[in-house]
PDB file as gemmi writes it, atoms N, CA and C in Angstrom:
CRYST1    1.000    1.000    1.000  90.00  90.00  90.00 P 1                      
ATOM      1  N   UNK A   1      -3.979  -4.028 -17.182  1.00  0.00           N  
ATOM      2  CA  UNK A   1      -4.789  -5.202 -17.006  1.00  0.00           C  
ATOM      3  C   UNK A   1      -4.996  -5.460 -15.512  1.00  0.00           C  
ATOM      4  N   UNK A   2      -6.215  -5.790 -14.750  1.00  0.00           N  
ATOM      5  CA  UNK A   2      -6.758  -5.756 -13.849  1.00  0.00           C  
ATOM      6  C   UNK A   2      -6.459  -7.529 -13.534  1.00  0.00           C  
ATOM      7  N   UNK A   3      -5.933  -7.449 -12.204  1.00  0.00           N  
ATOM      8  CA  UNK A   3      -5.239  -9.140 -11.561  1.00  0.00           C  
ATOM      9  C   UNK A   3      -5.617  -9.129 -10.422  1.00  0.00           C  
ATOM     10  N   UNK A   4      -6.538 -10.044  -9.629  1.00  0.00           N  
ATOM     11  CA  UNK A   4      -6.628 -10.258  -8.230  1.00  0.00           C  
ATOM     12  C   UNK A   4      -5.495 -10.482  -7.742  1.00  0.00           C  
ATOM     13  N   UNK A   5      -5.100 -10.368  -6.314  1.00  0.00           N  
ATOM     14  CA  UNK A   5      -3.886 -11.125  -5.662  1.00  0.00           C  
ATOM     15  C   UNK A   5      -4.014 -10.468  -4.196  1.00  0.00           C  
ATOM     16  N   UNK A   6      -3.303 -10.951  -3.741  1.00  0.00           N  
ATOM     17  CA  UNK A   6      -3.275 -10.556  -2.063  1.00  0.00           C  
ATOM     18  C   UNK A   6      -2.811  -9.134  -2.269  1.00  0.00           C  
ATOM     19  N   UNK A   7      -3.469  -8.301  -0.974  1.00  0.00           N  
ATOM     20  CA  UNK A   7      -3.234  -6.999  -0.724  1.00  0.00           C  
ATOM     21  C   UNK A   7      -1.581  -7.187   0.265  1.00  0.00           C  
ATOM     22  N   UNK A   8      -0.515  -6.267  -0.330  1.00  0.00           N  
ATOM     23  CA  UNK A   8       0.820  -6.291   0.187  1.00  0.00           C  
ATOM     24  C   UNK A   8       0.704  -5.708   1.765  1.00  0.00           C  
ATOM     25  N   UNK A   9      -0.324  -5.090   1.843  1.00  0.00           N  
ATOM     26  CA  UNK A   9      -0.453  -4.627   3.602  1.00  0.00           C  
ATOM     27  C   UNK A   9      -1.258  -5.646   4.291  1.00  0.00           C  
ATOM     28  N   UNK A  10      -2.350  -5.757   4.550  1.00  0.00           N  
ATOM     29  CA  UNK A  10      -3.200  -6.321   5.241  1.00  0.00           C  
ATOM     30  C   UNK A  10      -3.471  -7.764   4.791  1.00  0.00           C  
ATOM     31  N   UNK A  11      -2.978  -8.420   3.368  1.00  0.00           N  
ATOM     32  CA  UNK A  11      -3.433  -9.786   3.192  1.00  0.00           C  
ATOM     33  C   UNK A  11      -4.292 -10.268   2.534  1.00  0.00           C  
ATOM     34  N   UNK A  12      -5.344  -9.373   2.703  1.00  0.00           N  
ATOM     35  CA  UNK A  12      -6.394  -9.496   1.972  1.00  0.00           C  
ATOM     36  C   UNK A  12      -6.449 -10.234   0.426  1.00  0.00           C  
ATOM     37  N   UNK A  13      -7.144 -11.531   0.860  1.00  0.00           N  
ATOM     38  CA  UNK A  13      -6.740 -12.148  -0.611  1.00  0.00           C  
ATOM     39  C   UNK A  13      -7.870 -11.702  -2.037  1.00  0.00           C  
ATOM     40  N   UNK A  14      -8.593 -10.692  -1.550  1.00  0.00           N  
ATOM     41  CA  UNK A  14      -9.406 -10.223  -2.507  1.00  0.00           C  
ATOM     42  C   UNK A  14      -9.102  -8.639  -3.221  1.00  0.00           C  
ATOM     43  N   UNK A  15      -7.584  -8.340  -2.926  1.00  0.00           N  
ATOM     44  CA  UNK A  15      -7.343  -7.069  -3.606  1.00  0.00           C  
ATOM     45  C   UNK A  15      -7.088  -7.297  -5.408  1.00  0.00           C  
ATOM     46  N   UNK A  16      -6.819  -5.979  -5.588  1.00  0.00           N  
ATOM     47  CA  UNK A  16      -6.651  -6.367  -6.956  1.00  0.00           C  
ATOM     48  C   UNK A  16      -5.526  -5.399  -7.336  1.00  0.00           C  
ATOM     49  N   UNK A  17      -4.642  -5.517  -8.553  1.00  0.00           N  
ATOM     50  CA  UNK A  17      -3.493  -4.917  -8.975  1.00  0.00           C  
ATOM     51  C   UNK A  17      -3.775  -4.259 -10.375  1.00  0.00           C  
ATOM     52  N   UNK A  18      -3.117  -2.978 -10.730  1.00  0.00           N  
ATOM     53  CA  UNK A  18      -3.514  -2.784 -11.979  1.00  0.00           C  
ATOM     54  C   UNK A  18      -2.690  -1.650 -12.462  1.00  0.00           C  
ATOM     55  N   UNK A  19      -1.583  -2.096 -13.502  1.00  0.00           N  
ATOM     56  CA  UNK A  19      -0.806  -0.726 -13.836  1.00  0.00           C  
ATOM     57  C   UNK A  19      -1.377   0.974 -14.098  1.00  0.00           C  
ATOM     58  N   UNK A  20      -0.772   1.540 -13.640  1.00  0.00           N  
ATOM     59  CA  UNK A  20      -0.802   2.743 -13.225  1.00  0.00           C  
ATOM     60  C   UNK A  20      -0.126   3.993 -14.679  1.00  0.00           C  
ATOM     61  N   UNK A  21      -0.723   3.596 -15.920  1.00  0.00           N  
ATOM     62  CA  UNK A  21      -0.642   4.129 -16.988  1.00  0.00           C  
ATOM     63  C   UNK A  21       0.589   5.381 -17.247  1.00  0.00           C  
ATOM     64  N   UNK A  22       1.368   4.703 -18.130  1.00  0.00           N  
ATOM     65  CA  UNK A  22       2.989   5.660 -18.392  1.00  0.00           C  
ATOM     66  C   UNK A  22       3.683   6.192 -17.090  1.00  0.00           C  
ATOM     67  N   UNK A  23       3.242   4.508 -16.131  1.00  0.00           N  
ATOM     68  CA  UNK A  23       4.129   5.470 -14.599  1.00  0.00           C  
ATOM     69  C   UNK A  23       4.590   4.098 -14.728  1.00  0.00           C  
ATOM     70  N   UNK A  24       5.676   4.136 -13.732  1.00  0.00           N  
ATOM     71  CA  UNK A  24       6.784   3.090 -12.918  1.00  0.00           C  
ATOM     72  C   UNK A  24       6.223   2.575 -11.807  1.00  0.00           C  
ATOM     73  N   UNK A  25       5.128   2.774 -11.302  1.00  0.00           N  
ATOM     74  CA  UNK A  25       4.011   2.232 -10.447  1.00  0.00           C  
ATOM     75  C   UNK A  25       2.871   1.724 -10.921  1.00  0.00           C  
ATOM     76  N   UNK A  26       2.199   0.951  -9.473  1.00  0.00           N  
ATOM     77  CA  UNK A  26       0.877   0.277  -9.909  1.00  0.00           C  
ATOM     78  C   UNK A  26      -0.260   0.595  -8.749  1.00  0.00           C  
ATOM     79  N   UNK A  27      -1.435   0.066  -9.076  1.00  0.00           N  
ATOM     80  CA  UNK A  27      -2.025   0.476  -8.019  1.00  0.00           C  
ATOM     81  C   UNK A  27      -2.551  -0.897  -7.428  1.00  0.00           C  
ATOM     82  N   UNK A  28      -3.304  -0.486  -6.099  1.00  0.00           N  
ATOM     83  CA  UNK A  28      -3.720  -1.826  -5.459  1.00  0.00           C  
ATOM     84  C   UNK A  28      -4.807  -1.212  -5.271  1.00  0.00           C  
ATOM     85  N   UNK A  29      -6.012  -2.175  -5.350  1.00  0.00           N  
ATOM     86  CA  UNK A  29      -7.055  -1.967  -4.429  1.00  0.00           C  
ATOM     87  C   UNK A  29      -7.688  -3.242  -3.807  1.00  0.00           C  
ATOM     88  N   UNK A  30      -7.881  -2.478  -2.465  1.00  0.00           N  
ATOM     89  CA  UNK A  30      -8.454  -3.297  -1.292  1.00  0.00           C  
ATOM     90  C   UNK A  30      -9.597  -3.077  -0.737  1.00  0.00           C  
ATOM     91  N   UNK A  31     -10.207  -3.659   0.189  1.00  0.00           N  
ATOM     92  CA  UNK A  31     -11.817  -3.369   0.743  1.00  0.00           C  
ATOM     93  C   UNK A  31     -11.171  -2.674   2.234  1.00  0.00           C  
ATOM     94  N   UNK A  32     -10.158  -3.192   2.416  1.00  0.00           N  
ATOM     95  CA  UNK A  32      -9.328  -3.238   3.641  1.00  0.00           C  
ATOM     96  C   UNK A  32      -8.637  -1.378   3.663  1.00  0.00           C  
ATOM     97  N   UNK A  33      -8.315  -1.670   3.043  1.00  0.00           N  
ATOM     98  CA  UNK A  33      -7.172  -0.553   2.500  1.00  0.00           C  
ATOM     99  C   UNK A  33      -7.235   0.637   1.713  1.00  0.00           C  
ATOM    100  N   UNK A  34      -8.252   0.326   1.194  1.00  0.00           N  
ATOM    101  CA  UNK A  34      -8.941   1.164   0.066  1.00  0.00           C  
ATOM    102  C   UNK A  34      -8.069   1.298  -1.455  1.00  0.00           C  
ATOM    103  N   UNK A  35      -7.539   2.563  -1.897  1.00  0.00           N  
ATOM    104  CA  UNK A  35      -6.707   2.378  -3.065  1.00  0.00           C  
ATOM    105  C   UNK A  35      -5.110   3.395  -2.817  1.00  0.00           C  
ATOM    106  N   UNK A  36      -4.237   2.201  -3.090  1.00  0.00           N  
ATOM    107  CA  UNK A  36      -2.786   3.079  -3.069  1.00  0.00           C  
ATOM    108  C   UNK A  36      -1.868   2.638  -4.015  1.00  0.00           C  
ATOM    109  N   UNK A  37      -0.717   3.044  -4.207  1.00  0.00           N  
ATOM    110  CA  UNK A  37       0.367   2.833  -5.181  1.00  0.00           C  
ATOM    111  C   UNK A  37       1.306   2.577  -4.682  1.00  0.00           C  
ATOM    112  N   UNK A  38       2.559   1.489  -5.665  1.00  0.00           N  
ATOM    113  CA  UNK A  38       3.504   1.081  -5.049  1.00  0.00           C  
ATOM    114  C   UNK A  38       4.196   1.282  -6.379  1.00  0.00           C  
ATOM    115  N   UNK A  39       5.279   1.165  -6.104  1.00  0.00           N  
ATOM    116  CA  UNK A  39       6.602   0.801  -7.363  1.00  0.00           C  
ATOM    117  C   UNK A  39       6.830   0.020  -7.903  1.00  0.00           C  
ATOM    118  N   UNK A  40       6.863  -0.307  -9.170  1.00  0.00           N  
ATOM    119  CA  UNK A  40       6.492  -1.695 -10.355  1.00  0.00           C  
ATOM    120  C   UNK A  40       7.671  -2.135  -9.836  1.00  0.00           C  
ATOM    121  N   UNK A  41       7.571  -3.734  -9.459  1.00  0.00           N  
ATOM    122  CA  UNK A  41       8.408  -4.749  -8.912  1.00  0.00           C  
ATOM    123  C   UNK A  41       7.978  -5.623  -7.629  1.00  0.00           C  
ATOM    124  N   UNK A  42       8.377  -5.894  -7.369  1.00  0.00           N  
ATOM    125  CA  UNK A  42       8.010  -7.054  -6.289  1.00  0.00           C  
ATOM    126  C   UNK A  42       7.726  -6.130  -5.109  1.00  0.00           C  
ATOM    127  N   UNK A  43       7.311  -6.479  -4.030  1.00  0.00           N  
ATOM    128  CA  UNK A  43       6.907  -6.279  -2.658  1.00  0.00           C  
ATOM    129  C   UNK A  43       7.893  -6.437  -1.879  1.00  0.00           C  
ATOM    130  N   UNK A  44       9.215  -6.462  -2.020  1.00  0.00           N  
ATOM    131  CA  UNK A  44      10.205  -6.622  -1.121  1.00  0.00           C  
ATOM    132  C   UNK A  44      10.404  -5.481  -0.328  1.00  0.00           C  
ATOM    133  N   UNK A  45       9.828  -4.291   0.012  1.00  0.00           N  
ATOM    134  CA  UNK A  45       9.839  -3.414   0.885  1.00  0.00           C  
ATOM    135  C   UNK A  45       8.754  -4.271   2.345  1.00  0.00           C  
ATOM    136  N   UNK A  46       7.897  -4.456   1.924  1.00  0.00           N  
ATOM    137  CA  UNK A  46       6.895  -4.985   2.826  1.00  0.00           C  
ATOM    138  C   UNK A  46       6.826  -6.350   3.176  1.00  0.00           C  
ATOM    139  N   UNK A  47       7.762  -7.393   2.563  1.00  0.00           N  
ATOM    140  CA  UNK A  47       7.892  -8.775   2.868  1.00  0.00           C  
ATOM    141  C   UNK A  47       9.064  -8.832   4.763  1.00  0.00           C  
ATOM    142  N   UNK A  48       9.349  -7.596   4.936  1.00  0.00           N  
ATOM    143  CA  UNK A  48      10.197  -8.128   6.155  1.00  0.00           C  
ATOM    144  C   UNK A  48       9.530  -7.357   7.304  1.00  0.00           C  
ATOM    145  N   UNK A  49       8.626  -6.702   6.991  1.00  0.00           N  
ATOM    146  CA  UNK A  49       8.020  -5.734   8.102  1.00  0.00           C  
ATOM    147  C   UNK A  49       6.719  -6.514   8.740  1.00  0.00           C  
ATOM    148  N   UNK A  50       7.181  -6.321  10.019  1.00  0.00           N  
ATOM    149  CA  UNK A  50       5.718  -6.916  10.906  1.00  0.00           C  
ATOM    150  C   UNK A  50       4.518  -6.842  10.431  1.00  0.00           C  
ATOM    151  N   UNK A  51       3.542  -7.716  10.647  1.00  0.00           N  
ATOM    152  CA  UNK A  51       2.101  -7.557  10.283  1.00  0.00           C  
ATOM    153  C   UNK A  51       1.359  -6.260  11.145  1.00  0.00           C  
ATOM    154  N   UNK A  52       2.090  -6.217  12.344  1.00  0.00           N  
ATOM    155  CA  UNK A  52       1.733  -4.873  12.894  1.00  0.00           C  
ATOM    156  C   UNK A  52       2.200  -3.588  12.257  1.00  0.00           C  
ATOM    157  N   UNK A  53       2.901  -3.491  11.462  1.00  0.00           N  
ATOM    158  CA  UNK A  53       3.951  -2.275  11.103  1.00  0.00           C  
ATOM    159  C   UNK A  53       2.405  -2.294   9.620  1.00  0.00           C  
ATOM    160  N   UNK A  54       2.809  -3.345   8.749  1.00  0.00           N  
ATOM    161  CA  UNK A  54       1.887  -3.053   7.583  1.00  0.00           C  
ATOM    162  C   UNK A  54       0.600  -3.017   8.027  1.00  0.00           C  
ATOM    163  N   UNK A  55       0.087  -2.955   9.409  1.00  0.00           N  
ATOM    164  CA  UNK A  55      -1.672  -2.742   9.400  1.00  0.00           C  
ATOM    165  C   UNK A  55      -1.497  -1.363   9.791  1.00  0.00           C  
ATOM    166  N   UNK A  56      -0.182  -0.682  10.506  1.00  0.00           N  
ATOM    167  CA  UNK A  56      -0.153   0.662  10.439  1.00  0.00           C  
ATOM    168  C   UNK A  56      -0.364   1.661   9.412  1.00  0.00           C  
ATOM    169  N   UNK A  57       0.278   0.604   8.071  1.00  0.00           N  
ATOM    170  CA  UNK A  57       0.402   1.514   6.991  1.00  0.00           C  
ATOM    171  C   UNK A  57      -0.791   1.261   6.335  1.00  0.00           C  
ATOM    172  N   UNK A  58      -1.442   0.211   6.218  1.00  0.00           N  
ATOM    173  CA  UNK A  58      -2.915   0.165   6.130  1.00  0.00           C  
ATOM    174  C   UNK A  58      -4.207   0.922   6.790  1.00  0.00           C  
ATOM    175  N   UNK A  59      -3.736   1.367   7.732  1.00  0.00           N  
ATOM    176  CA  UNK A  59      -4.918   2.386   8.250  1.00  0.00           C  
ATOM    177  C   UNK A  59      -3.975   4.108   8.230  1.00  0.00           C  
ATOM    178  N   UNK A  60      -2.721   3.826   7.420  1.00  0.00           N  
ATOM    179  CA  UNK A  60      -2.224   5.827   7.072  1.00  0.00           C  
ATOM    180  C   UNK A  60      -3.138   5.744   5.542  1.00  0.00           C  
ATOM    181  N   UNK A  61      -3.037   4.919   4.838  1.00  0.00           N  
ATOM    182  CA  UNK A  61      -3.012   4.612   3.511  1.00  0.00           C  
ATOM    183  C   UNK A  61      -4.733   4.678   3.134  1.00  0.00           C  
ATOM    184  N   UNK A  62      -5.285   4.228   4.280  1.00  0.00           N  
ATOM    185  CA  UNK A  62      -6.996   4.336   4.140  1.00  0.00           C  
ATOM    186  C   UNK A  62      -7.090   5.920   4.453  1.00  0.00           C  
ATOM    187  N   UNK A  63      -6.857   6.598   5.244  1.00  0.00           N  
ATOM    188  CA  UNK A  63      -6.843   7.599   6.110  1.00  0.00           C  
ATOM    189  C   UNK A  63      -6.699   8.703   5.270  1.00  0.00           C  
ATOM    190  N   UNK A  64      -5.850   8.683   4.495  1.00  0.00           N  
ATOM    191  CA  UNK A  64      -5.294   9.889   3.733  1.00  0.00           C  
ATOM    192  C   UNK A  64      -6.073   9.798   2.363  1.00  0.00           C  
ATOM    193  N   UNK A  65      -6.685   8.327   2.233  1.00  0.00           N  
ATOM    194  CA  UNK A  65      -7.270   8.371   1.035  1.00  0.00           C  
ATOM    195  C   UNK A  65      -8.509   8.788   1.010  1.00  0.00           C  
ATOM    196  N   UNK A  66      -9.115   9.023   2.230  1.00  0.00           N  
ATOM    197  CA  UNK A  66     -10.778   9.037   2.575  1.00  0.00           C  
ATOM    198  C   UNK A  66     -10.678  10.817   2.642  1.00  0.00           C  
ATOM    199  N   UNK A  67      -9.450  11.132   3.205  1.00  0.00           N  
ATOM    200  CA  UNK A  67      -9.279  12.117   3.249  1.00  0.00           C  
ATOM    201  C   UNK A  67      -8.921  12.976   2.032  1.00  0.00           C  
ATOM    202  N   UNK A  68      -7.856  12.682   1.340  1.00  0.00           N  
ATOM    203  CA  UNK A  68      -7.568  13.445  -0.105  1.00  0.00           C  
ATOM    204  C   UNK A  68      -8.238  12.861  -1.151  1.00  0.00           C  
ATOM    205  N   UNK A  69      -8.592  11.993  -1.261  1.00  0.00           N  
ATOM    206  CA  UNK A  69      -9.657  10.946  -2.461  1.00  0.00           C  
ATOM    207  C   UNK A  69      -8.502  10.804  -3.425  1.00  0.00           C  
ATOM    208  N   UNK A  70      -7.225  10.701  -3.415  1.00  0.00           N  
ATOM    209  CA  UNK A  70      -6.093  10.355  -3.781  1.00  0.00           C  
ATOM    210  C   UNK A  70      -5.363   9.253  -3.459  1.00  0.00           C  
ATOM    211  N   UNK A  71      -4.764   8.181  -4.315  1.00  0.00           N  
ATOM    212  CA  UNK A  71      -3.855   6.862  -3.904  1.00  0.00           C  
ATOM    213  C   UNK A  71      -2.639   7.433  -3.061  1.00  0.00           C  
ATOM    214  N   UNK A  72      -1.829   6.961  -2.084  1.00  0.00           N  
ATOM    215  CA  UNK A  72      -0.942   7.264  -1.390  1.00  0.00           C  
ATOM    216  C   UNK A  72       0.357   6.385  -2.212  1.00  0.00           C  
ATOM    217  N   UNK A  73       1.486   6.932  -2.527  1.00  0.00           N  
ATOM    218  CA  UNK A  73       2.308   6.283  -3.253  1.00  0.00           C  
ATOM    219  C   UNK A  73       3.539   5.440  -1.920  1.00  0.00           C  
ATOM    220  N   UNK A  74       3.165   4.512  -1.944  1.00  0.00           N  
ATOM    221  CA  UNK A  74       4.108   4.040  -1.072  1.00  0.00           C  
ATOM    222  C   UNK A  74       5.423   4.161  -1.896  1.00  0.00           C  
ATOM    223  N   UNK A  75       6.634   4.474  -2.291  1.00  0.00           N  
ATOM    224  CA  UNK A  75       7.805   4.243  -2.988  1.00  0.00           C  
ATOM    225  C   UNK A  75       8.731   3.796  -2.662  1.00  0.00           C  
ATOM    226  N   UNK A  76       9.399   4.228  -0.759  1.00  0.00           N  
ATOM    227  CA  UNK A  76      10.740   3.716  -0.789  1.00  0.00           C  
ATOM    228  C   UNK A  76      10.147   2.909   0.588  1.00  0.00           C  
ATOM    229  N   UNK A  77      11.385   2.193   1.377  1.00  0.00           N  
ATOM    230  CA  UNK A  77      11.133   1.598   2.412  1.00  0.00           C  
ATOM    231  C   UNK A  77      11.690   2.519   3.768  1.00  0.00           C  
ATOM    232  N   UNK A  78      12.048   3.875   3.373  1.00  0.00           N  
ATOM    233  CA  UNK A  78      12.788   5.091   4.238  1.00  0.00           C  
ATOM    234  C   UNK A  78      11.037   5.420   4.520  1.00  0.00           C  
ATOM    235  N   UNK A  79      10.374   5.891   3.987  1.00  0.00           N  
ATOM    236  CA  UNK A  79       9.147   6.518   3.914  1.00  0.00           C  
ATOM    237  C   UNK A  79       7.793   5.276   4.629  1.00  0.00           C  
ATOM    238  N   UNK A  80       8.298   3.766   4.588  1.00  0.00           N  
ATOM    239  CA  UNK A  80       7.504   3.325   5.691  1.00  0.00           C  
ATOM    240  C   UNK A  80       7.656   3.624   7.062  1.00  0.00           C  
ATOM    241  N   UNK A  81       8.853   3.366   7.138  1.00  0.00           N  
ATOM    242  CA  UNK A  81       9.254   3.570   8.383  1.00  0.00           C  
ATOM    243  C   UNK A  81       8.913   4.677   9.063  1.00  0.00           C  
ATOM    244  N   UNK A  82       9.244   5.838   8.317  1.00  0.00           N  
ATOM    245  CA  UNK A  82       8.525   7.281   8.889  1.00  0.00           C  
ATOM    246  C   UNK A  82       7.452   6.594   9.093  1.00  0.00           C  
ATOM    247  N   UNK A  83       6.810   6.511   8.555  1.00  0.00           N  
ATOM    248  CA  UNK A  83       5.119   6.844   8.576  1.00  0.00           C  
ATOM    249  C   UNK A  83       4.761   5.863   9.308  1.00  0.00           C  
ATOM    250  N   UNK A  84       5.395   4.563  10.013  1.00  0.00           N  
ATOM    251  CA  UNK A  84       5.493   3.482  11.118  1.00  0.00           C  
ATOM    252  C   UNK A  84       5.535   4.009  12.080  1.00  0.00           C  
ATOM    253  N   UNK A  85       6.697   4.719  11.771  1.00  0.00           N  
ATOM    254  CA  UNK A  85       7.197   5.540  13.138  1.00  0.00           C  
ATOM    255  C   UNK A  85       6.294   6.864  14.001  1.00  0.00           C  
ATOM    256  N   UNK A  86       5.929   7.617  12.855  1.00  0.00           N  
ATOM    257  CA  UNK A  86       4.568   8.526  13.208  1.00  0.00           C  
ATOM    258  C   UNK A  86       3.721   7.648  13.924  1.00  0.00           C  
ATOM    259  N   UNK A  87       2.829   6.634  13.231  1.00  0.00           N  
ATOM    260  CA  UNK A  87       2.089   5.625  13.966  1.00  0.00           C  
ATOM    261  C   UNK A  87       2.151   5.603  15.168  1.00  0.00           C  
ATOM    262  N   UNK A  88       3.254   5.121  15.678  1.00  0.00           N  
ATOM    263  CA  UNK A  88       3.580   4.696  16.736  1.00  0.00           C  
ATOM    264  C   UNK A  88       3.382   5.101  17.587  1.00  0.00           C  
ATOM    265  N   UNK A  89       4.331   7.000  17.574  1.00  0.00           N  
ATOM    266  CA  UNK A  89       4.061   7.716  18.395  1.00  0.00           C  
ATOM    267  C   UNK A  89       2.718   8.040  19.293  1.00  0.00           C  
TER     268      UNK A  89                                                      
END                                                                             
């Protein structure tokens, strides 16, 4: 079932949520962000990370999707950080 709600990266109060069929994930889509996956449960990976850290992962997450035409599975909070950390560099 298809639910508006804020996008967990960027804010965006016009994303939308929508289980991700016989998986343990869901997907998001954003205008911002485009489309990615997270792990059925709350957002507590991304509730303590800077707004700078999640617009990082908002432009890996667009990036790879424009690129593979595939959702990026965000899963653990080890694997933001990498991919923060790549950013950064």
């Amino acid at each position: 079932m298809l639910k508006q709600r804020t996008c967990p990266l960027c804010e965006n109060k016009n994303a939308w949520e929508l289980p991700v069929s016989g998986q343990d994930k869901y997907e998001i889509r954003c205008e911002t962000c485009t489309i990615y996956h997270l792990t059925d449960g709350p957002d507590e990976g991304f509730i303590n990370l800077p707004k700078e850290d999640r617009m990082l992962l908002s432009a890996y997450v667009r990036e790879q999707y424009q690129k593979e035409k595939m959702p990026v599975h965000l899963d653990q909070i080890e694997n933001f950080r990498d991919i923060i950390d790549d950013r950064k560099r």
